[in-house]
N, C-alpha and C positions, 0 to 999 in steps of 0.2 A: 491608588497613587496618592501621597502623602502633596497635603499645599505646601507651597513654596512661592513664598516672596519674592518679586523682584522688583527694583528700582527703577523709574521710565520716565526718564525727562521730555516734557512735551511742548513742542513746537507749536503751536495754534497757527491759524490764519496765513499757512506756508502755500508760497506759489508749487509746493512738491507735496506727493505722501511719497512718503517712506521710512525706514524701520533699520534702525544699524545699530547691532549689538558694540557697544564699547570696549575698552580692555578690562575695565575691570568690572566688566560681568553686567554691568549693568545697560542698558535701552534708551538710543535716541531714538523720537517718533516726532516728526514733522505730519499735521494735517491741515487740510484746506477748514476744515471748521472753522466756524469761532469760539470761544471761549464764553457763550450765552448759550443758559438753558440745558447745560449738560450736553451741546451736541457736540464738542471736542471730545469730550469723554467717553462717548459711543464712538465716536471716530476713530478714536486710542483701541480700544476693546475691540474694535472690529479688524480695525487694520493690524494689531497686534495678533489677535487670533488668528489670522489668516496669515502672516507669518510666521508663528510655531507651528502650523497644523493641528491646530485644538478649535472645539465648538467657543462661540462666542459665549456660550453658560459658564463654559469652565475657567471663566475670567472673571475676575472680581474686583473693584477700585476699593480698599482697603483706605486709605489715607489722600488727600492732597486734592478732594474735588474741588478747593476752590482755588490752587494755585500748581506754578509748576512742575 
């Protein structure tokens, strides 16, 4: 299965999780994280993986660790 990019704008420090695909293809993701120490970002990959049905391996943060 060939990688594939996709754009995921992220919610930090949200009294929600949750995961809603946009219209144009791209990923809102609200998490209760914060935005320290990478744990938003594990937050992102986890709750993201568990909404496509993929292992949390097969997620990668390519770009944007330290912003939106």
């Amino acid at each position: 299965m060939p990688k594939q990019p996709i754009h995921v704008r992220v919610q930090p420090r949200s009294s929600q999780e949750k995961v809603e695909k946009q219209s144009d293809g791209s990923y809102k993701v609200w998490v209760h994280a914060a935005p320290a120490d990478g744990q938003a970002n594990a937050a992102v990959i986890a709750l993201l993986a568990k909404y496509l049905g993929l292992p949390k391996s097969a997620l990668t943060l390519v770009r944007g660790a330290h912003g939106r």
